[in-house]
N, CA, C and O atoms as CSV, one atom per row, in Angstrom:
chain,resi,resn,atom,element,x,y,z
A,1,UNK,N,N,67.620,-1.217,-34.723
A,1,UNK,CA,C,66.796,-2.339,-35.127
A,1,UNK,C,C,65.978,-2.858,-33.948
A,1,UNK,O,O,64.760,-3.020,-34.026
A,2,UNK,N,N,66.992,-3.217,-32.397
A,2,UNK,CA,C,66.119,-3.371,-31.765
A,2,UNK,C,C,65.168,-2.450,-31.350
A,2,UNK,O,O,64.071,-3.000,-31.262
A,3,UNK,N,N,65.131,-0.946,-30.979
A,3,UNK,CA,C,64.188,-0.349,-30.718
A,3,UNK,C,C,62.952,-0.346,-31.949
A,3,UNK,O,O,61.768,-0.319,-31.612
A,4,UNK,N,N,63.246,-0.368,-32.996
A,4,UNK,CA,C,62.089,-0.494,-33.980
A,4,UNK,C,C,61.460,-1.738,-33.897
A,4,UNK,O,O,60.231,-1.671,-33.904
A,5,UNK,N,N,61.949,-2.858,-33.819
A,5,UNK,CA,C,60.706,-4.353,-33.535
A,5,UNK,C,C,60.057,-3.902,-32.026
A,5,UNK,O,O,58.911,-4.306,-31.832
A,6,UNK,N,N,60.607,-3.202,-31.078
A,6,UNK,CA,C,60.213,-2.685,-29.823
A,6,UNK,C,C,58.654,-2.149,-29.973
A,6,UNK,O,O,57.513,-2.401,-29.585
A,7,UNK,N,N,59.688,-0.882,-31.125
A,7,UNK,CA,C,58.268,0.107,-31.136
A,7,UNK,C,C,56.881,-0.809,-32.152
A,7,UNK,O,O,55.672,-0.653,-31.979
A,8,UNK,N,N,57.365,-1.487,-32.905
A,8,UNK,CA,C,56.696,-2.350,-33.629
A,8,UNK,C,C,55.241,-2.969,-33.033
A,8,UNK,O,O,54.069,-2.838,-33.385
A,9,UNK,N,N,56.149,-3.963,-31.576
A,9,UNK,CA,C,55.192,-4.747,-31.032
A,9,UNK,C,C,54.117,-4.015,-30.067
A,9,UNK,O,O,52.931,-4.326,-29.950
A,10,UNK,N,N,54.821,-2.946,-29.387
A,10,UNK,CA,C,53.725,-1.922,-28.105
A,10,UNK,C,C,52.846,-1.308,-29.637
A,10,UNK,O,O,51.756,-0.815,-29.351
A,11,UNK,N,N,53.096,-1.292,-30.759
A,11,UNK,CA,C,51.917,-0.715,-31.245
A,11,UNK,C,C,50.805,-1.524,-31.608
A,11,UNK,O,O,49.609,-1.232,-31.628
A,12,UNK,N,N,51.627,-3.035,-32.009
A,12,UNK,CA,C,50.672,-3.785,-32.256
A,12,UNK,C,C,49.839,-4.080,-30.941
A,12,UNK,O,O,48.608,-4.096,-30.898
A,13,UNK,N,N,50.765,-4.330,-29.781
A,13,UNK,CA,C,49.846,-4.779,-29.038
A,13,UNK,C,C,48.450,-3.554,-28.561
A,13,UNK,O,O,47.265,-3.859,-28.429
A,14,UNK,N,N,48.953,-2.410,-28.412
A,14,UNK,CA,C,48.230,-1.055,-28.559
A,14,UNK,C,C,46.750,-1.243,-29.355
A,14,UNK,O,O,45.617,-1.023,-28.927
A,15,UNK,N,N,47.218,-1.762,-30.752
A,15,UNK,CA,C,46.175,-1.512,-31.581
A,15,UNK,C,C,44.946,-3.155,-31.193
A,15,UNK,O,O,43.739,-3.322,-31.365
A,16,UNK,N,N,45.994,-4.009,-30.661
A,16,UNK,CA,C,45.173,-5.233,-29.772
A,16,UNK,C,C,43.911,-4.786,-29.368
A,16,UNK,O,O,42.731,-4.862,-29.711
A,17,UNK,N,N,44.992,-4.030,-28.054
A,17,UNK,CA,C,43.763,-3.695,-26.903
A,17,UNK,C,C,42.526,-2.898,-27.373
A,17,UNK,O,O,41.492,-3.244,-26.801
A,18,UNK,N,N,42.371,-1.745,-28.435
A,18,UNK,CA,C,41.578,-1.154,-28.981
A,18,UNK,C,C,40.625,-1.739,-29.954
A,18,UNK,O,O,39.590,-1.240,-30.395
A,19,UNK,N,N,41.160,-2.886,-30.206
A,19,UNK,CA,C,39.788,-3.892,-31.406
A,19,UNK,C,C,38.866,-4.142,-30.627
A,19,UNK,O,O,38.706,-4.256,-29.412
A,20,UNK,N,N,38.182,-4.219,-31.695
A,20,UNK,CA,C,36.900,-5.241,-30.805
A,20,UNK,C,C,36.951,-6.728,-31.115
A,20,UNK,O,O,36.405,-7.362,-30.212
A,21,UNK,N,N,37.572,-7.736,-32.394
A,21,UNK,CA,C,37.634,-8.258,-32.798
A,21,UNK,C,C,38.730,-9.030,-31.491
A,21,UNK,O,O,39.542,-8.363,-30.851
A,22,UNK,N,N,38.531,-10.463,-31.312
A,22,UNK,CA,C,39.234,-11.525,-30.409
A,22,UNK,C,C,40.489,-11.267,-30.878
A,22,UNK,O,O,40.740,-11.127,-32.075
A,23,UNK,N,N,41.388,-11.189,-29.891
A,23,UNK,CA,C,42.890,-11.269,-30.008
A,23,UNK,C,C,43.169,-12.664,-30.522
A,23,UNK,O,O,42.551,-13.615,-30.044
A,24,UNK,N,N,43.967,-12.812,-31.363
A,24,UNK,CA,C,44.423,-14.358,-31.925
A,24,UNK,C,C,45.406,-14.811,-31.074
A,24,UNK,O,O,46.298,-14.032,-30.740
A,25,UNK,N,N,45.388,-16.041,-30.634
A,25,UNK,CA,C,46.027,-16.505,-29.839
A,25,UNK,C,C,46.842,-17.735,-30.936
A,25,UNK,O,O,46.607,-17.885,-32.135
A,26,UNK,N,N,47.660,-18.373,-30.241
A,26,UNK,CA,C,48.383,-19.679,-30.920
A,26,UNK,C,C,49.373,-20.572,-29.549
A,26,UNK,O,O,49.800,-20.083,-28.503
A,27,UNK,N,N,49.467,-21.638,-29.929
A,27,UNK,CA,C,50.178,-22.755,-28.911
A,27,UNK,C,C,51.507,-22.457,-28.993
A,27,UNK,O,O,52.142,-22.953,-29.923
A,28,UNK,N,N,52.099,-21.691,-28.143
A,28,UNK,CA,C,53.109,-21.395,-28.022
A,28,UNK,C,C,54.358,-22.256,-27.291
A,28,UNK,O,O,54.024,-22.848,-26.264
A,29,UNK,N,N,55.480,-22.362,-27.626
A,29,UNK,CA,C,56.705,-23.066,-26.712
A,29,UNK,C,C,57.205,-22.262,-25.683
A,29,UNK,O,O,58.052,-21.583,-26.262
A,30,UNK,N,N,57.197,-21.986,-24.716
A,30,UNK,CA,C,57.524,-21.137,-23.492
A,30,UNK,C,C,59.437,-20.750,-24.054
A,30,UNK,O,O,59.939,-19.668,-24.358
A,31,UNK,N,N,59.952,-21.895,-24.005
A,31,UNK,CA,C,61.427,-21.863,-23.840
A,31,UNK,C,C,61.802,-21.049,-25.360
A,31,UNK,O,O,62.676,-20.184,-25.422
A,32,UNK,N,N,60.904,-21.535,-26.661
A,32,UNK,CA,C,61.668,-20.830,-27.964
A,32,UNK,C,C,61.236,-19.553,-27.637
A,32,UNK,O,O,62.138,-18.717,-27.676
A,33,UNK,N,N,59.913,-19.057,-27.261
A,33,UNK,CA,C,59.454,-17.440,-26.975
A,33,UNK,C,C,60.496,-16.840,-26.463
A,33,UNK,O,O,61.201,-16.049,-27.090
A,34,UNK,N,N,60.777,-17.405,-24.489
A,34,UNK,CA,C,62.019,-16.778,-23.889
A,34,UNK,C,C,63.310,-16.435,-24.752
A,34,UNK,O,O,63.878,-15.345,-24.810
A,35,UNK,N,N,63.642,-17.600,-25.400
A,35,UNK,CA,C,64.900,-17.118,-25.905
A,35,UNK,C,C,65.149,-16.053,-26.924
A,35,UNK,O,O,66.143,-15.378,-27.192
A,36,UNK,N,N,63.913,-16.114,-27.417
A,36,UNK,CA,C,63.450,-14.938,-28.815
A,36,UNK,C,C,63.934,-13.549,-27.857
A,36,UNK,O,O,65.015,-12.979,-28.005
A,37,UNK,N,N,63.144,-13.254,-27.106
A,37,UNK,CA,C,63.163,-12.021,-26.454
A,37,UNK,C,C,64.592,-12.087,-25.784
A,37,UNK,O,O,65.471,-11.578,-26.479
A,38,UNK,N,N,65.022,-12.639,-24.513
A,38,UNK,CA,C,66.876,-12.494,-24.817
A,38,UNK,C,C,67.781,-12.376,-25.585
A,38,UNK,O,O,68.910,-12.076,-25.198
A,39,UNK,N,N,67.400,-12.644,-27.185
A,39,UNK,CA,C,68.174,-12.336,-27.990
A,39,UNK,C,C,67.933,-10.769,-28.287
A,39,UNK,O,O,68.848,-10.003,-28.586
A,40,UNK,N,N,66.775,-10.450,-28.183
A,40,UNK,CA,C,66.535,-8.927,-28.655
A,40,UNK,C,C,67.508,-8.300,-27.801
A,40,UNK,O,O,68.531,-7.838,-28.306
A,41,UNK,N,N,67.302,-8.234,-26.560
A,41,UNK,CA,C,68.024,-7.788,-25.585
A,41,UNK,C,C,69.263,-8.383,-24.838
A,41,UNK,O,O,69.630,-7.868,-23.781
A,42,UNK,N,N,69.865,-9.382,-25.335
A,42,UNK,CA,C,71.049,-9.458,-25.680
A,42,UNK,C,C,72.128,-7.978,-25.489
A,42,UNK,O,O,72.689,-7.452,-24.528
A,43,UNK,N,N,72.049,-7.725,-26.778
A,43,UNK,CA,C,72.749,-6.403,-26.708
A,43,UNK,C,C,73.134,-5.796,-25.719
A,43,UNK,O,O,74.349,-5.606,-25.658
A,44,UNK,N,N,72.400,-5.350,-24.760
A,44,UNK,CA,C,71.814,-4.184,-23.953
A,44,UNK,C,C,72.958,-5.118,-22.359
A,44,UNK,O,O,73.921,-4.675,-21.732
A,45,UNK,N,N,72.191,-6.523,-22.248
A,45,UNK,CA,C,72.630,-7.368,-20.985
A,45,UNK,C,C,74.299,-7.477,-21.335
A,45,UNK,O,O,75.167,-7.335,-20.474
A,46,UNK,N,N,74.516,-7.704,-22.499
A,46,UNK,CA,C,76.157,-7.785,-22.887
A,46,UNK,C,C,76.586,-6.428,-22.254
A,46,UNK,O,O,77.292,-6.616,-21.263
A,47,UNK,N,N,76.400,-5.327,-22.493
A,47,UNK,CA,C,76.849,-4.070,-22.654
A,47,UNK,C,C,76.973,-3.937,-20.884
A,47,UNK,O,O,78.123,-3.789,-20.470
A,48,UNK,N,N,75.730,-3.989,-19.721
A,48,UNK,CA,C,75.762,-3.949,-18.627
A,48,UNK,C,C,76.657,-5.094,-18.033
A,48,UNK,O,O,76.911,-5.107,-16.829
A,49,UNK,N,N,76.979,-5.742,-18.610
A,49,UNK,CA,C,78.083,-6.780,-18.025
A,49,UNK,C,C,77.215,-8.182,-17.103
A,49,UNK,O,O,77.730,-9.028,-16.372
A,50,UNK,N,N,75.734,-8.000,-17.491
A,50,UNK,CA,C,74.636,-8.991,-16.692
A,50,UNK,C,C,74.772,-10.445,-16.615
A,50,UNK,O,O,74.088,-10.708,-17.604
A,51,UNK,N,N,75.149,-11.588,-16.171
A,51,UNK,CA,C,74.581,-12.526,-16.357
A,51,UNK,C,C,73.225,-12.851,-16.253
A,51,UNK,O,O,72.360,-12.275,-15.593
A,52,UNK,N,N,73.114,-13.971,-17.071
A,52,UNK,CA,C,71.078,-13.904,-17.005
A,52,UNK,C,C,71.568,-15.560,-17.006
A,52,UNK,O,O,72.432,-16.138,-17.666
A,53,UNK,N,N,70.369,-16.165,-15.692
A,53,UNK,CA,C,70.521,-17.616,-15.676
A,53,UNK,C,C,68.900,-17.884,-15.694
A,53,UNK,O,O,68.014,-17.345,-15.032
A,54,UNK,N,N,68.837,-18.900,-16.679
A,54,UNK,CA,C,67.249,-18.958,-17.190
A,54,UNK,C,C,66.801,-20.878,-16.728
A,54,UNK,O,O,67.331,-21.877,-17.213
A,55,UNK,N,N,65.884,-20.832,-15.857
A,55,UNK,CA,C,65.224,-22.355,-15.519
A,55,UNK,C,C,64.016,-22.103,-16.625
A,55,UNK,O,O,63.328,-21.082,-16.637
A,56,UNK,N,N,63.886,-23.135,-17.492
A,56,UNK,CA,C,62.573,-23.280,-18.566
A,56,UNK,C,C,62.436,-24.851,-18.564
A,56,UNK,O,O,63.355,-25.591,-18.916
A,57,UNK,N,N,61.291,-25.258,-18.166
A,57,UNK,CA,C,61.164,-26.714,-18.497
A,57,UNK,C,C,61.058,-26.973,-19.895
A,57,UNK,O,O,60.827,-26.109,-20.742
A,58,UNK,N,N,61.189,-27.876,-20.055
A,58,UNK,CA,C,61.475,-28.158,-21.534
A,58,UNK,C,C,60.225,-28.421,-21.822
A,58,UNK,O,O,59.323,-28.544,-20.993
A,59,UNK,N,N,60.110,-28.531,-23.197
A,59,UNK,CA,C,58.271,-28.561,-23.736
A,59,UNK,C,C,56.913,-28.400,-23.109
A,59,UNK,O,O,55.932,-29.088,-22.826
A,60,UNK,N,N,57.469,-26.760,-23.006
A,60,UNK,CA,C,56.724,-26.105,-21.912
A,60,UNK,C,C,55.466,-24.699,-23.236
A,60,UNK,O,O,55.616,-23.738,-23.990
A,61,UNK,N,N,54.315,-25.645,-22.642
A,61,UNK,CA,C,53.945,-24.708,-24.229
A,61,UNK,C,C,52.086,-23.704,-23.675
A,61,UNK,O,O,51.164,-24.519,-23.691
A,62,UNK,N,N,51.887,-23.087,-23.503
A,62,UNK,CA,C,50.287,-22.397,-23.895
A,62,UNK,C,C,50.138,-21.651,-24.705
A,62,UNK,O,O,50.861,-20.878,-25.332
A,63,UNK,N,N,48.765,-21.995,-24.680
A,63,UNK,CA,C,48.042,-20.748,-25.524
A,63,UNK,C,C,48.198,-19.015,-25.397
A,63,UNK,O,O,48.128,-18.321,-24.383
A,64,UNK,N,N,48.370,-18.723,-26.433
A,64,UNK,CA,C,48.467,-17.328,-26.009
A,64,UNK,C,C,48.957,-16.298,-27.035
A,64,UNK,O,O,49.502,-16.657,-28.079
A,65,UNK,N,N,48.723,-14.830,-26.675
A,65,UNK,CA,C,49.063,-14.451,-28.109
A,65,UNK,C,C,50.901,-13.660,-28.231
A,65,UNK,O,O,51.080,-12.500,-27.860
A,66,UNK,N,N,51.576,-14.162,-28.555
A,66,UNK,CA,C,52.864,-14.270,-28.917
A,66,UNK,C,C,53.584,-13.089,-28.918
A,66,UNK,O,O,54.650,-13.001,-28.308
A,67,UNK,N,N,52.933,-11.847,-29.767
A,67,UNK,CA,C,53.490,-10.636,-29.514
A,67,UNK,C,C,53.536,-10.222,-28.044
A,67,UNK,O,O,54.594,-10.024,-27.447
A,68,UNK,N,N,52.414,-10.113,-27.538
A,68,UNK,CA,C,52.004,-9.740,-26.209
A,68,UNK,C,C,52.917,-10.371,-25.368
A,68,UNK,O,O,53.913,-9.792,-24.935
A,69,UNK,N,N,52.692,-11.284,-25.167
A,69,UNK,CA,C,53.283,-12.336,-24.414
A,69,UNK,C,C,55.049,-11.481,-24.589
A,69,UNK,O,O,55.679,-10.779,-23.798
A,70,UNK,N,N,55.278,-11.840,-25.621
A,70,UNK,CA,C,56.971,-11.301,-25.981
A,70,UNK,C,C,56.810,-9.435,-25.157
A,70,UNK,O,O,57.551,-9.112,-24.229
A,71,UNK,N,N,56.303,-8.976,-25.433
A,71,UNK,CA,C,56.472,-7.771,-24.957
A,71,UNK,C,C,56.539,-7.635,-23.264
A,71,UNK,O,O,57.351,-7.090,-22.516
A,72,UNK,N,N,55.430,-8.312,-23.053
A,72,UNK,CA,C,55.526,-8.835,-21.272
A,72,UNK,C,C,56.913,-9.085,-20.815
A,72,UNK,O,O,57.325,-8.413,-19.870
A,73,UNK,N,N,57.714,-9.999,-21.384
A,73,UNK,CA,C,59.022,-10.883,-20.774
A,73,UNK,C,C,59.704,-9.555,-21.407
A,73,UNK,O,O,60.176,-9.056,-20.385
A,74,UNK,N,N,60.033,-8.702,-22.434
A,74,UNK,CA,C,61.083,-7.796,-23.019
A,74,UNK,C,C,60.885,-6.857,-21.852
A,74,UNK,O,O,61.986,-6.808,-21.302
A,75,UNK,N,N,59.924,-5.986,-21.113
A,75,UNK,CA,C,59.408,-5.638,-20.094
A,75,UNK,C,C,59.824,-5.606,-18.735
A,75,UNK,O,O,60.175,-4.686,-17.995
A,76,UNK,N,N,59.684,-6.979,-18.568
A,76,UNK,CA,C,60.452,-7.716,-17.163
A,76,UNK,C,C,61.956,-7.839,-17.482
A,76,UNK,O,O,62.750,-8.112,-16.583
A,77,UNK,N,N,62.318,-7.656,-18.643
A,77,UNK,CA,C,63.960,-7.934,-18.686
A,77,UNK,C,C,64.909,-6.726,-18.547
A,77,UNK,O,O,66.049,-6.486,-18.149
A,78,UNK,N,N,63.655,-5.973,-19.181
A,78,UNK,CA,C,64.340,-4.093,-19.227
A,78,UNK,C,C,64.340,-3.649,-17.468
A,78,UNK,O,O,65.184,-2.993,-16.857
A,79,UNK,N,N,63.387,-4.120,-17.092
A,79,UNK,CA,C,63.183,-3.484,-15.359
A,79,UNK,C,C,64.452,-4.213,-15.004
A,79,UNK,O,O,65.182,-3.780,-14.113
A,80,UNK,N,N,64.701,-5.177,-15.596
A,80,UNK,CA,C,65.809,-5.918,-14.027
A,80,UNK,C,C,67.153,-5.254,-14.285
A,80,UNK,O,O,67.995,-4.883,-13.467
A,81,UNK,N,N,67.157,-5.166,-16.104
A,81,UNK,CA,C,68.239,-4.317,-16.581
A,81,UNK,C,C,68.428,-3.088,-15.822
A,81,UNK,O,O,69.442,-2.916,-15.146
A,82,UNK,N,N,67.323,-2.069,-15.919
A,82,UNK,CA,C,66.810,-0.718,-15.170
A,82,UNK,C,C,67.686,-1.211,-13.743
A,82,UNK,O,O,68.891,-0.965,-13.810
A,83,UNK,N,N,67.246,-1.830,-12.558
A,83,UNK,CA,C,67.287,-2.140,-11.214
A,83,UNK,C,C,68.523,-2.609,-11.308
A,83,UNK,O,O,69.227,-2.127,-10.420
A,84,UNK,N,N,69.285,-3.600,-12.245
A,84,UNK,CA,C,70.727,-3.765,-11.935
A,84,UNK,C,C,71.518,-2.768,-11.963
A,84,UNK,O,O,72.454,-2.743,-11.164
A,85,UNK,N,N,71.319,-1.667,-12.931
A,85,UNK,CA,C,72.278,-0.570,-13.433
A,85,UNK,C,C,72.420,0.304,-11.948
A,85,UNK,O,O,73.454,0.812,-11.513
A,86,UNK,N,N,71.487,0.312,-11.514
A,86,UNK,CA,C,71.531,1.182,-9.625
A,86,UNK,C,C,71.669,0.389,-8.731
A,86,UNK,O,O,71.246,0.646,-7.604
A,87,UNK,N,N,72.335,-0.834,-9.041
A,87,UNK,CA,C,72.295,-1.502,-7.448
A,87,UNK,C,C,73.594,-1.862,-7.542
A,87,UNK,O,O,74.205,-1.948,-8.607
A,88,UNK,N,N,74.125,-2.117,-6.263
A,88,UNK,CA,C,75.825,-2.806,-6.208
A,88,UNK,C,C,75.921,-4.015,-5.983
A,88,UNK,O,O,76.977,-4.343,-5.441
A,89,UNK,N,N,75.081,-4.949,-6.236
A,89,UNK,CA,C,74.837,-6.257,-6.239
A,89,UNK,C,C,75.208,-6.442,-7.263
A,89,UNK,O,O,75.621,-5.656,-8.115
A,90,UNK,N,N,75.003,-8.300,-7.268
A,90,UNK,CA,C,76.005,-9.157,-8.204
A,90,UNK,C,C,74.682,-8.463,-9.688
A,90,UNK,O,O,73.477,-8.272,-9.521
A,91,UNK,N,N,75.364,-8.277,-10.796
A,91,UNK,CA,C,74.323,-7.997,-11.634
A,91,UNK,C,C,73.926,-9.595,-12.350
A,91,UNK,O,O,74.447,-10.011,-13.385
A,92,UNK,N,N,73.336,-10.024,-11.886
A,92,UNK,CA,C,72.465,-11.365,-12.486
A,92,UNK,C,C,71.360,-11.478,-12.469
A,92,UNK,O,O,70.755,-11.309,-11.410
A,93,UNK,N,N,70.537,-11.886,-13.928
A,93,UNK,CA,C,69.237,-12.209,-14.190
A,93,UNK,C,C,68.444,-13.178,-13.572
A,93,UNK,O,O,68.354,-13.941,-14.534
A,94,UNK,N,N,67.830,-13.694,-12.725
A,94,UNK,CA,C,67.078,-15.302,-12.789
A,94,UNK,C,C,65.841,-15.392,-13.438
A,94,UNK,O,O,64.895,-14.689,-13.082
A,95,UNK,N,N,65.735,-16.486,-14.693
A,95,UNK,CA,C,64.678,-16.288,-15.302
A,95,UNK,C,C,63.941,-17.772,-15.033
A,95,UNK,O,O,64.695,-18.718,-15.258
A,96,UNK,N,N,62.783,-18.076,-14.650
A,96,UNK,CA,C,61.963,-19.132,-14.440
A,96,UNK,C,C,61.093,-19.238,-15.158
A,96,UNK,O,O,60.464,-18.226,-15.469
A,97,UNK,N,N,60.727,-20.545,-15.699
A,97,UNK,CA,C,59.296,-20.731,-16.369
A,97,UNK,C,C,59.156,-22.495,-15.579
A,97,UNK,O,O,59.955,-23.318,-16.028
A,98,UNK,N,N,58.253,-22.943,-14.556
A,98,UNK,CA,C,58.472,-24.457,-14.505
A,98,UNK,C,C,56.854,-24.245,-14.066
A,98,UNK,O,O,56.362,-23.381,-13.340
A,99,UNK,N,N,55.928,-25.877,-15.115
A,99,UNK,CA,C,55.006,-26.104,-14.944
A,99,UNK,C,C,53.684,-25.254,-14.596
A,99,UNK,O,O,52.826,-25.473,-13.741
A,100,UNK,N,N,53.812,-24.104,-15.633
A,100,UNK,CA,C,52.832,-24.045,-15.983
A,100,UNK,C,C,51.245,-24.399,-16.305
A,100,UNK,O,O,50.162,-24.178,-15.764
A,101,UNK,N,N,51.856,-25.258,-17.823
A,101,UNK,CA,C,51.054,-26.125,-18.779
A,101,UNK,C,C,51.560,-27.107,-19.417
A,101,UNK,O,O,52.034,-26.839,-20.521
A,102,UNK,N,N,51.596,-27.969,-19.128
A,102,UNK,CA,C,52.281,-29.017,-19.938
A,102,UNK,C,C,51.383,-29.769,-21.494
A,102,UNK,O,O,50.164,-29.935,-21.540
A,103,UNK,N,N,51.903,-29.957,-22.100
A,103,UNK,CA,C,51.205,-31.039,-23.210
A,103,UNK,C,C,50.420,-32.084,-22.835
A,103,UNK,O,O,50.867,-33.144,-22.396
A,104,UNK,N,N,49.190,-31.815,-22.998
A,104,UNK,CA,C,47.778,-33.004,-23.361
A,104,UNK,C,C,47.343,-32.294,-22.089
A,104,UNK,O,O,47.354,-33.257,-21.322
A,105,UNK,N,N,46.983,-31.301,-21.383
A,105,UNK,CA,C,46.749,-31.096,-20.142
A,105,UNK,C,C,46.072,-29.986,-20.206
A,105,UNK,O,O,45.657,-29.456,-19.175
């Protein structure tokens, strides 16, 4: 399941980059996005034994287009996954999002 919403989104975003038509964007929540994508990969961080410690300011929101965006952070989560599995370090995530964009700004 997770590899199929995987393969899902690199196609959508795929078929993005090839329009000519404006990518749709929408006002996104930084912190509900992040957690969307840790849950996908969930699985995977359970299985490697990872802790993942996540700083997100709270009502932390831009514009932007959502799939993409999600595929970016699933991306960065698989590399650290990738880089923990070969290293003898503590296996822990640090995930940051602070001040960006805030609301009315």
């Amino acid at each position: 399941m997770v590899d199929n919403q995987r393969a899902a989104n690199i196609i959508g975003s795929l078929r993005s980059i090839f329009m000519d038509d404006k990518i749709p964007t929408s006002r996104i929540n930084v912190g509900e996005l992040v957690q969307s994508v840790f849950n996908i990969a969930n699985p995977e961080i359970l299985s490697k034994n990872i802790t993942v410690k996540k700083n997100i300011e709270s009502n932390l929101y831009f514009n932007t287009n959502r799939g993409e965006i999600q595929q970016v952070i699933l991306n960065l989560i698989n590399n650290a996954i990738q880089a923990l599995a070969d290293s003898q370090q503590t296996n822990k995530i640090m995930f940051s999002f602070l001040g960006i964009c805030r609301p009315g700004h």
